[in-house]
Structure formats: C-alpha cells, structure tokens
C-alpha positions, -999 to 999 in steps of 0.1 A, spaced: 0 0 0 11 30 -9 14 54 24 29 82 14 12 114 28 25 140 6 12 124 -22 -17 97 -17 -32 76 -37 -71 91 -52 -90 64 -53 -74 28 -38 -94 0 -44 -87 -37 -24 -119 -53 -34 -145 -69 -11 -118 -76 21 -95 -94 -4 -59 -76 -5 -48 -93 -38 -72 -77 -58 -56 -40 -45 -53 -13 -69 -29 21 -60 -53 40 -85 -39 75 -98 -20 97 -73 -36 126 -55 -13 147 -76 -25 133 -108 -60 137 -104 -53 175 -99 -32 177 -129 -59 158 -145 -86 182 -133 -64 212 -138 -62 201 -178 -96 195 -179 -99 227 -167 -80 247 -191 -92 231 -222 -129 236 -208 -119 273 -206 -113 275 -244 -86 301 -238 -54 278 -248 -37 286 -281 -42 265 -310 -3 262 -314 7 247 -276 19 221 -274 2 188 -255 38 185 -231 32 216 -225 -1 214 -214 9 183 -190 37 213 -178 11 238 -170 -14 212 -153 15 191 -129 24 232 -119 -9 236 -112 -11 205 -93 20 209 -72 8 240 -59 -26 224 -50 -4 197 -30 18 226 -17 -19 242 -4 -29 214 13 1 212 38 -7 245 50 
C-alpha cells in the first residue's frame, strides 16, 4: 500500500476484504493535474499552437501547488 502522505493515492481499491485484488489508482497529484487540464481546455482560452507536453507542464504546476496548499 502506498502510504505516502504527501502524495496519496485518489482512489485505492482492495476489493471486497480481499488484498490481492488491491489497486494504488492515480495519485492525488494526478487527479489535480488531471482536473487542472480539464480545466484549461474547458476554458477555451489555450492557443491552437501549444503544445500537448506543455499542457501536461502547465497542469503538474498547477497541481503541485494544489499539493503545496494542502500542507498548509
């Protein structure tokens, strides 16, 4: 299991009281990034010419500051 507190896992799964059927599931960290894309492409303000790695850039910044905010 993964127990790190600085970056948990979302959404761990281990099935019906069965531990070989556990699942780590995405990273807290990742389903900010993944929210923070979601975000910006719902927001129809990117430019046609960025590129995707630079989108994954923009949304993992945006998520480590979301992790930074939750320490405090």
């Amino acid at each position: 299991m993964n127990r790190d507190i600085k970056n948990p896992n979302a959404f761990p799964y281990s099935g019906v009281g069965d531990d070989t059927n556990y699942s780590k599931g995405m990273t807290l960290r990742d389903y900010f990034a993944a929210h923070a894309m979601q975000g910006m492409f719902a927001s129809g303000n990117l430019r046609r010419s960025i590129e995707n790695d630079e989108v994954a850039e923009v949304a993992y910044r945006m998520a480590d500051a979301m992790m930074k905010a939750r320490k405090a």
